[in-house]
Backbone bond lengths (Angstrom), bond angles and torsions (degrees), N, CA, C in turn:
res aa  C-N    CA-C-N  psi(-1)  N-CA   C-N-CA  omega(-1)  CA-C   N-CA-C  phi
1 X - - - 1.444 - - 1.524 110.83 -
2 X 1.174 123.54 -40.41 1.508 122.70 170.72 1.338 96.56 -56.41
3 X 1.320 131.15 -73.22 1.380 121.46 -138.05 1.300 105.72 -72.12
4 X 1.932 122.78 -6.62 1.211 99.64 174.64 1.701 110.69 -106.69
5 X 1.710 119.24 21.58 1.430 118.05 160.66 1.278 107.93 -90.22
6 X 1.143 129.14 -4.92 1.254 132.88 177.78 1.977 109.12 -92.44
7 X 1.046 106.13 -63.82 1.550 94.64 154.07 1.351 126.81 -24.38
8 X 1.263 105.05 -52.58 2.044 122.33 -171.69 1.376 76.86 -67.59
9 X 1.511 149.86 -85.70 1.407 140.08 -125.55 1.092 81.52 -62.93
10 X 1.707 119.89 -71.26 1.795 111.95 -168.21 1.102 136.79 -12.84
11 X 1.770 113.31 -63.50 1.245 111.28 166.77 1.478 128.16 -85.65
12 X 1.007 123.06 17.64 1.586 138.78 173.91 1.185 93.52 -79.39
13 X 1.256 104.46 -58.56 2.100 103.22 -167.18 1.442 116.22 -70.92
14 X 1.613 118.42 -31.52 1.434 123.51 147.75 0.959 146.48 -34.61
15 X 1.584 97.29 -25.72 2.057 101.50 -158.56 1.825 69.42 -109.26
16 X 1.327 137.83 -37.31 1.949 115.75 -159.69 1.434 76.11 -64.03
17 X 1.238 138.43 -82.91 1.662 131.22 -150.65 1.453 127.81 -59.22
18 X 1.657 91.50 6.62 1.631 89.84 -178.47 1.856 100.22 -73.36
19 X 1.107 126.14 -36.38 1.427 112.41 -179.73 1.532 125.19 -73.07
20 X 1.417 102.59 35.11 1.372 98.56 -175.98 1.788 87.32 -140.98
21 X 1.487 112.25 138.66 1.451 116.69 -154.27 1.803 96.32 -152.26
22 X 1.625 107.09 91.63 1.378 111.23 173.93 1.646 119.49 -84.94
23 X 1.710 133.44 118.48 1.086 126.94 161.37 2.141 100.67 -86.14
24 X 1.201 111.43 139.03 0.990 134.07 156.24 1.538 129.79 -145.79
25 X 1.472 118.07 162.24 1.474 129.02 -158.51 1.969 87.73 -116.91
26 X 1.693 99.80 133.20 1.144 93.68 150.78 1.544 140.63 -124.56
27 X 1.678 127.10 -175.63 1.608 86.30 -173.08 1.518 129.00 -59.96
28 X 0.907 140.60 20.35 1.380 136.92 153.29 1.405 127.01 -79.51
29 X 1.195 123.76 -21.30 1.131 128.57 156.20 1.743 90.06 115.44
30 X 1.413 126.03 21.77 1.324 113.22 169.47 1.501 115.53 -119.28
31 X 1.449 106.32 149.23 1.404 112.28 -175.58 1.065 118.98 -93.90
32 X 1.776 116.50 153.98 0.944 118.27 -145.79 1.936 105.17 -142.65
33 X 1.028 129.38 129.83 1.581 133.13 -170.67 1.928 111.68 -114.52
34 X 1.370 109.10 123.56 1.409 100.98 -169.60 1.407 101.12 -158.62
35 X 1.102 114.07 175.71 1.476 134.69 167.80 1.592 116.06 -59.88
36 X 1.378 107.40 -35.40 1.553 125.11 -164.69 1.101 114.17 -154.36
37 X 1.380 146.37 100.10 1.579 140.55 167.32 1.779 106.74 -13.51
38 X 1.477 122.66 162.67 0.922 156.60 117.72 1.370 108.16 -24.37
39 X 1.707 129.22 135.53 0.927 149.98 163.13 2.170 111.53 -42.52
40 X 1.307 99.81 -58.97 1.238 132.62 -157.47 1.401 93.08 -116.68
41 X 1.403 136.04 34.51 2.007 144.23 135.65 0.869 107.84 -38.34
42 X 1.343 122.34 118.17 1.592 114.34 142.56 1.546 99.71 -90.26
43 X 1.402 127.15 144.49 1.214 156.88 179.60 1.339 112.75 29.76
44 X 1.347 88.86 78.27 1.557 105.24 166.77 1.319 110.65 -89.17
45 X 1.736 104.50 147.50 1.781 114.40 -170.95 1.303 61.84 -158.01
46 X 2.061 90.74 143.34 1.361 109.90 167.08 2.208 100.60 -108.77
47 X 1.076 99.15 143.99 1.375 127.19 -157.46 1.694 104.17 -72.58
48 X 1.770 124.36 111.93 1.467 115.97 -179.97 1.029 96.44 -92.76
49 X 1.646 107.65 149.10 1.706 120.18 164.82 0.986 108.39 -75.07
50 X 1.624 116.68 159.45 1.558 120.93 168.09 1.024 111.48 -57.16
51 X 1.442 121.08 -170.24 1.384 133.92 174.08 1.569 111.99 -95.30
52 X 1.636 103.57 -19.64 1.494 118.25 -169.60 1.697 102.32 -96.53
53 X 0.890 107.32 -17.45 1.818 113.80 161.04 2.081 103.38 -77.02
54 X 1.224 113.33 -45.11 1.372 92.04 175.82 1.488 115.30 -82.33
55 X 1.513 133.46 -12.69 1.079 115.78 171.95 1.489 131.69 -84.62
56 X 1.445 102.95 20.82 1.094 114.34 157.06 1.874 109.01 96.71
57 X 1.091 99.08 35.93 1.422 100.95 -176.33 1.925 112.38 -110.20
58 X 1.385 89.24 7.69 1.867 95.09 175.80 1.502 105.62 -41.71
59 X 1.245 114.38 -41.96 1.849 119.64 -166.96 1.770 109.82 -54.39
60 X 1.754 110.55 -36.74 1.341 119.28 179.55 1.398 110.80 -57.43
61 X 1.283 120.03 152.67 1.513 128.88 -176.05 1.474 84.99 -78.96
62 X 1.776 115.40 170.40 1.346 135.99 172.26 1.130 96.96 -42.57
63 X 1.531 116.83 -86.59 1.497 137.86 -147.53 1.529 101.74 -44.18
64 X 1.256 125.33 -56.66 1.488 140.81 153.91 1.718 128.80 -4.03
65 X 1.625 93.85 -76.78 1.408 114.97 163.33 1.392 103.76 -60.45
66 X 0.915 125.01 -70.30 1.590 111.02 -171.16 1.222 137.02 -33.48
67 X 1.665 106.31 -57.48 1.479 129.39 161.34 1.496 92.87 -39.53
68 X 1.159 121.39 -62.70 1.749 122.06 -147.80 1.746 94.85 -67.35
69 X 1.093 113.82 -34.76 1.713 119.24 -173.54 1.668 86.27 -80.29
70 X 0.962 145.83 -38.07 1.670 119.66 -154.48 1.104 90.24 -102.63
71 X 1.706 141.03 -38.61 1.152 118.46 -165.84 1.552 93.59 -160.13
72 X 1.528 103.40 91.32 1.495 130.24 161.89 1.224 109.65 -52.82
73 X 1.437 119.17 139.30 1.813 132.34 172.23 1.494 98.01 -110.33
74 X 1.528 109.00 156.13 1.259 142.51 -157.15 1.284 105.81 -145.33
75 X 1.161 159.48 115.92 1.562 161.68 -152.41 1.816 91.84 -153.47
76 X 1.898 105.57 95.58 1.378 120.06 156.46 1.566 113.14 -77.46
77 X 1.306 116.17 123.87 1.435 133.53 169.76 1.645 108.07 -110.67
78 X 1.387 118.36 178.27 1.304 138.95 163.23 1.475 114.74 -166.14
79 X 1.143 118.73 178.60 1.579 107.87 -154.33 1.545 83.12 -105.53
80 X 1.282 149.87 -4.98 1.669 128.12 154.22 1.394 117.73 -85.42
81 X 1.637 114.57 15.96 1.758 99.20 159.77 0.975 82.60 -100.88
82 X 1.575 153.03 102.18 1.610 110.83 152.82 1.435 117.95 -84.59
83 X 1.680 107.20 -37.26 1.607 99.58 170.21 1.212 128.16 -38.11
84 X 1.228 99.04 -66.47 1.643 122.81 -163.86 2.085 106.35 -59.85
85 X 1.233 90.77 -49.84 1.775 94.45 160.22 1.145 129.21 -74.27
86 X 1.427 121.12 -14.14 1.513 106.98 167.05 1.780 118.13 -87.50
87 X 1.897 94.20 -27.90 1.680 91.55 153.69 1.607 131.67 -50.99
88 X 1.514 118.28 -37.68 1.167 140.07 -160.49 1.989 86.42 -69.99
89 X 1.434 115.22 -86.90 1.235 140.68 162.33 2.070 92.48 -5.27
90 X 1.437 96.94 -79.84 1.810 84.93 -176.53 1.439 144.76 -48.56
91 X 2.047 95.15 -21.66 1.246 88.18 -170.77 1.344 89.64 -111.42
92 X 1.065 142.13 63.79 1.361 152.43 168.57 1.509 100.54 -130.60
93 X 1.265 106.37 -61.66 1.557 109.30 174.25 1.776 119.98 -55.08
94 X 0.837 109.32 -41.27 1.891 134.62 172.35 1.116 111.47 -36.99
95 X 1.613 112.33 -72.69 1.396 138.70 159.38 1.336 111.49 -47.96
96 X 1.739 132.55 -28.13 1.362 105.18 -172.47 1.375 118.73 104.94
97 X 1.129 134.56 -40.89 1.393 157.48 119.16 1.666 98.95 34.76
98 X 1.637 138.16 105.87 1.549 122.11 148.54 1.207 116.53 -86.75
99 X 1.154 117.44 124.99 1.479 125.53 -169.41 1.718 102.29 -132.59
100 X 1.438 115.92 161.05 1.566 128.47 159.60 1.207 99.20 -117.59
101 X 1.155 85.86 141.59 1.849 95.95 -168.19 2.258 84.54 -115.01
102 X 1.305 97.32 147.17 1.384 111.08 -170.60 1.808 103.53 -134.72
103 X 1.613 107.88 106.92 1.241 107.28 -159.56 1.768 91.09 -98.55
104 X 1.158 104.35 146.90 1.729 120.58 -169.28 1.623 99.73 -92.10
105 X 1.199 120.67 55.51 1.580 113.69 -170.33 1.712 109.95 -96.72
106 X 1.444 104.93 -26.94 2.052 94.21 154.74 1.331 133.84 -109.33
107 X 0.920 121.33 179.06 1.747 144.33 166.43 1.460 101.93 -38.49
108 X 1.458 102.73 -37.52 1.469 94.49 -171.02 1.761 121.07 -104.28
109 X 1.179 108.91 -22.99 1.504 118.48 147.25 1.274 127.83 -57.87
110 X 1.297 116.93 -29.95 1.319 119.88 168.13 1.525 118.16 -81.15
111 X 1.107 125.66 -41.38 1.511 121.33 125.02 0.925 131.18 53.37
112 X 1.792 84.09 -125.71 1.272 143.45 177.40 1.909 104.77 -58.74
113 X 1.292 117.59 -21.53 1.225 112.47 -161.56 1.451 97.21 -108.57
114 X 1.724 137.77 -40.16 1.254 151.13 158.46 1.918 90.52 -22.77
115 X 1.251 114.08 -85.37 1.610 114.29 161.22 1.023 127.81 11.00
116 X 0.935 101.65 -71.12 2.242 128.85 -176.81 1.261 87.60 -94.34
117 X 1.326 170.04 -65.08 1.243 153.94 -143.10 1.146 109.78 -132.37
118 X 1.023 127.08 116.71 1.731 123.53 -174.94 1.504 93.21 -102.26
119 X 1.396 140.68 -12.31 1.171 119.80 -175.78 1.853 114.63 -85.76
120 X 1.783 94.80 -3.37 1.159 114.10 166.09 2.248 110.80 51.37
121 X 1.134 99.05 30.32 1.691 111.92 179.71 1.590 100.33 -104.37
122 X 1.616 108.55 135.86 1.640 111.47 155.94 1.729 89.83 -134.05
123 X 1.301 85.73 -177.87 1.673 147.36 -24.19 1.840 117.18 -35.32
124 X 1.203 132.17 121.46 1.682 135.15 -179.95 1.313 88.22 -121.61
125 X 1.556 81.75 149.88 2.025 85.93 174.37 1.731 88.59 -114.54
126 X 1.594 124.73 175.19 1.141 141.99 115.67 1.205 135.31 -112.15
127 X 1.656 96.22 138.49 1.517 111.65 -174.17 1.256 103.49 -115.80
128 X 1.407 115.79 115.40 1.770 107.69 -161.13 1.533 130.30 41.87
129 X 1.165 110.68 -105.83 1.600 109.88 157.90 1.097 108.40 -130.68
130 X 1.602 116.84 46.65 1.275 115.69 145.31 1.712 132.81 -81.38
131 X 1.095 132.24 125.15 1.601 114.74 -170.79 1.761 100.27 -102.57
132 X 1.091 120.40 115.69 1.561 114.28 154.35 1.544 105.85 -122.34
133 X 1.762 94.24 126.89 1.633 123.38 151.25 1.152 131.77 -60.05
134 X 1.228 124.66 134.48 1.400 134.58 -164.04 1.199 120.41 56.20
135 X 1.699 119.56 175.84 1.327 102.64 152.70 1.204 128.68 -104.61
136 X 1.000 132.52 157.86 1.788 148.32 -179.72 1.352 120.12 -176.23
137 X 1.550 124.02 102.41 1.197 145.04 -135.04 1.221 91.13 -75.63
138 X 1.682 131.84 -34.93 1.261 125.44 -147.01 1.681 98.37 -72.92
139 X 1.606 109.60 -46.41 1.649 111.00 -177.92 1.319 97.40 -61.91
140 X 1.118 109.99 -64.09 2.160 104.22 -174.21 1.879 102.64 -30.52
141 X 1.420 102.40 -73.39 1.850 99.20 -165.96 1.474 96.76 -49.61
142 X 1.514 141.45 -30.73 1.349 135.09 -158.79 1.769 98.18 -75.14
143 X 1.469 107.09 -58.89 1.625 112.19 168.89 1.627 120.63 -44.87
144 X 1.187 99.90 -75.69 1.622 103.29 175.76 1.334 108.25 -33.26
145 X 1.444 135.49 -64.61 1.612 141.60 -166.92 1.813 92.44 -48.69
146 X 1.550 116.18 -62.70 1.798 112.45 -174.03 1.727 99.16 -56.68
147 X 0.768 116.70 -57.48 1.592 109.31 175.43 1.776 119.52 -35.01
148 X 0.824 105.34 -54.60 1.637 106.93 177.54 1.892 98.59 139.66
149 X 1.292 117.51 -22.66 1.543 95.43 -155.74 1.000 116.27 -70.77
150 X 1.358 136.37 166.51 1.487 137.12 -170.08 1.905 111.16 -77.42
151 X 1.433 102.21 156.82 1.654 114.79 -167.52 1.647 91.34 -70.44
152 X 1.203 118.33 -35.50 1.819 114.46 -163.02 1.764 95.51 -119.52
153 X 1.037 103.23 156.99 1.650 103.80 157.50 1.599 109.89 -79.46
154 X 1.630 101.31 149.73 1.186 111.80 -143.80 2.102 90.12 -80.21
155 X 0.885 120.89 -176.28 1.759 113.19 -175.27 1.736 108.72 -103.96
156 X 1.417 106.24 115.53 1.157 106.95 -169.35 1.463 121.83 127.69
157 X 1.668 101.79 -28.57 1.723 116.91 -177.33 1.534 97.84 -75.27
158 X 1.647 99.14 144.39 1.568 115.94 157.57 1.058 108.45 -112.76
159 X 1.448 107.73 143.19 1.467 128.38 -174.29 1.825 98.42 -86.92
160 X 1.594 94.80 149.39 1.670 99.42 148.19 0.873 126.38 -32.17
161 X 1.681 114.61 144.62 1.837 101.19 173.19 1.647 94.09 -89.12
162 X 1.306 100.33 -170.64 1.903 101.87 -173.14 1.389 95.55 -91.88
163 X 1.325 96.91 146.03 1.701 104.21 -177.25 1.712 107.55 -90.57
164 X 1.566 122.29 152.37 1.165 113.88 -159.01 1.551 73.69 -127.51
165 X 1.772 122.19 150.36 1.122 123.57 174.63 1.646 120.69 -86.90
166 X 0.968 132.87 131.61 1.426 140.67 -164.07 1.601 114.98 -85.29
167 X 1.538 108.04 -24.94 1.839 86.78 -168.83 1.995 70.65 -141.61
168 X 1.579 108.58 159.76 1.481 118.76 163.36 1.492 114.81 -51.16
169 X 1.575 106.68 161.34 1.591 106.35 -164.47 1.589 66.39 -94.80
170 X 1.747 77.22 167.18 1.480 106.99 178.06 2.080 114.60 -76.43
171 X 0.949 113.92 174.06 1.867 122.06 -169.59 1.575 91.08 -57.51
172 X 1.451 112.27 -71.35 1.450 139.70 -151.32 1.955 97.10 -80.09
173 X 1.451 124.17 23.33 1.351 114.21 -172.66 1.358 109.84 -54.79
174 X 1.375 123.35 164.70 1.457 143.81 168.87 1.700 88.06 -46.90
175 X 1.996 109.81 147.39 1.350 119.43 175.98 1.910 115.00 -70.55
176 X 1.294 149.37 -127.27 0.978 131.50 129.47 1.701 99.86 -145.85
């Protein structure tokens, strides 16, 4: 029974310092990754997490996160595509795809989005600062693939649920 409260402290004190992640160089000229620098570091910096590690995306494979960090998707809807956007919505989800979907339901989202899109059409995705109009899977799978994200969803991922729009689209909505 002792030796296994002593275990418990062990890893108690392990898991508080696990969020703290030192790279340092030593005199040999090799680097070195730890809980705590070396006495005798030269240039130790302790290591910040992303922001996309705290929002909870540890569960995503590498390749995944990455894509999603270099070139985030954006999926504009309005409540007069609904077909065509709930197609858009599936095969994003299908594929695996993390996306925010940004529903055009005021005056001022619509806007704000005229701005960024002068051709003013949804469903548009963004892929970084890529803009594609309408949907048509063939440019999406062609984008997504240069992006990094994977051809299938990875096994194990849950998709978004479908977003339902909350207030009427505005008079002047995006065309589709």
């Amino acid at each position: 029974m002792k030796y296994l409260s002593i275990l418990f402290a062990a890893l108690a004190l392990n898991a508080a310092h696990a969020d703290s992640l030192y790279r340092w160089v030593d005199k040999e000229g090799k680097v070195h990754y730890g809980d705590k620098p070396a006495t005798d570091a030269l240039n130790a910096e302790q290591k910040k997490f992303s922001a996309a590690a705290a929002a909870g995306d540890d569960d995503l494979p590498y390749n995944l996160r990455k894509a999603k960090q270099d070139f985030p998707v954006t999926l504009y809807v309005s409540k007069n595509c609904a077909d065509t956007c709930t197609q858009a919505r599936t095969f994003l989800n299908t594929r695996g795809v993390p996306f925010v979907e940004k529903n055009l339901a005021s005056e001022a989202d619509v806007e704000m989005y005229k701005k960024l899109n002068p051709a003013n059409q949804v469903p548009s995705l963004t892929i970084g600062k890529t803009l594609l109009n309408g949907y048509e899977s063939g440019a999406w799978n062609s984008e997504l693939d240069i992006a990094g994200y994977p051809k299938t969803k990875p096994y194990g991922l849950r998709t978004a649920p479908a977003a339902t729009p909350t207030s009427p689209a505005p008079a002047a909505a995006p065309e589709q």
